[in-house]
C-alpha positions in Angstrom: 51.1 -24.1 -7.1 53.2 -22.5 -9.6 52.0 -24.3 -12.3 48.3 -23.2 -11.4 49.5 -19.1 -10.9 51.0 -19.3 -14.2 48.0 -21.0 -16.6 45.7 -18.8 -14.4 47.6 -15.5 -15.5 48.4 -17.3 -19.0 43.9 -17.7 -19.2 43.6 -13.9 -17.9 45.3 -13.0 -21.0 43.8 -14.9 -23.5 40.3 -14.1 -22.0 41.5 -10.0 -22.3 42.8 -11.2 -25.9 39.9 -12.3 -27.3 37.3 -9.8 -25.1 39.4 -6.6 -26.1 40.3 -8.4 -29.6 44.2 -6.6 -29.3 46.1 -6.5 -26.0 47.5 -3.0 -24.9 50.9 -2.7 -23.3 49.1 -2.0 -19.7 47.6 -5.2 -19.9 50.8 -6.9 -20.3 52.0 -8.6 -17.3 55.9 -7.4 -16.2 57.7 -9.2 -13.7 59.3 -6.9 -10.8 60.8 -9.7 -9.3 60.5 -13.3 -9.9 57.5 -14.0 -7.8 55.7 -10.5 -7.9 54.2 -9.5 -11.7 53.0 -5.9 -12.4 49.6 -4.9 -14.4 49.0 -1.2 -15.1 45.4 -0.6 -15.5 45.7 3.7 -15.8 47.8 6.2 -14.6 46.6 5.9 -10.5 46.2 2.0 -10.3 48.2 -1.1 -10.8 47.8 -4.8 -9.8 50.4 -6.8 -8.4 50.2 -10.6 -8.5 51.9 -12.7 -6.3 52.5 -16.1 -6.8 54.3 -16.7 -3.2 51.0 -15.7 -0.9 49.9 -18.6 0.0 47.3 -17.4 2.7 44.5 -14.8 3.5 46.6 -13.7 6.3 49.4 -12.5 4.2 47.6 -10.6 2.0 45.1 -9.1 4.8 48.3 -8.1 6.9 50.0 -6.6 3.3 46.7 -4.5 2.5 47.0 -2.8 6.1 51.0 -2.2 5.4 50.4 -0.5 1.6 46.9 0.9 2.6 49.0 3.1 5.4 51.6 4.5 2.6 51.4 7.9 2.2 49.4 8.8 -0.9 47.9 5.0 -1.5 43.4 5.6 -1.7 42.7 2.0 -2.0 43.8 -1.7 -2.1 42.0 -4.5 -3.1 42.4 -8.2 -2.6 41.7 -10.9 -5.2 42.7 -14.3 -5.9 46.9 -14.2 -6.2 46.7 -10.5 -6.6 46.4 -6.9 -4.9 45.2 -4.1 -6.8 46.6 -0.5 -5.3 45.1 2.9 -6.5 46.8 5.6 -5.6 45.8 9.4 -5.4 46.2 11.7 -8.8 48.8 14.0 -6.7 51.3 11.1 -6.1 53.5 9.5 -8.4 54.6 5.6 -8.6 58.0 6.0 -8.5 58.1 7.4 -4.7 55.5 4.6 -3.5 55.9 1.7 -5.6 59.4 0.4 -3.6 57.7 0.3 -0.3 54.8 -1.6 -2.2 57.7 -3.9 -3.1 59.2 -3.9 0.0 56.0 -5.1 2.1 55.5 -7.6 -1.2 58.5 -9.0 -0.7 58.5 -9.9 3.4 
């Protein structure tokens, strides 16, 4: 399964390489912790892609949790990854650690 997140996210990036021809810092994946990788896309959205989820359940009961933070607009739910936009007036670094925090249960 591991093996399968990783050449998944390692084919992302080579299909952004070669569509975008150079790869911008956002687009770089960072690791917050060692099973939960960050993507900026713009100031008010970021993915989050989580190896450890292994069913729809998890991820349906996580988009209720961050969709109720305060300040969150929308979450999205793709294969091994949640995308959470947040509004203009909010800043990251007051809801990002709850985002971890439900992540991470």
């Amino acid at each position: 399964m591991k093996r399968l997140f990783l050449l998944t996210i390692a084919l992302a990036l080579m299909v952004g390489c070669i569509a975008s021809g150079s790869v911008k810092n956002e687009q770089i994946l960072i690791p917050l912790t060692d099973k939960i990788f960050l993507e900026k896309h713009d100031q008010n959205g970021r993915s989050y892609h989580i190896a450890a989820f292994t069913g729809n359940a998890q991820y349906q009961a996580a988009h209720m949790r961050i969709y109720e933070l305060n300040g969150v607009q929308d979450v999205y739910i793709f294969p091994y990854q949640i995308v959470v936009k947040i509004s203009p007036l909010f800043n990251w670094e007051t809801i990002e650690p709850e985002i971890l925090r439900i992540l991470q249960q």
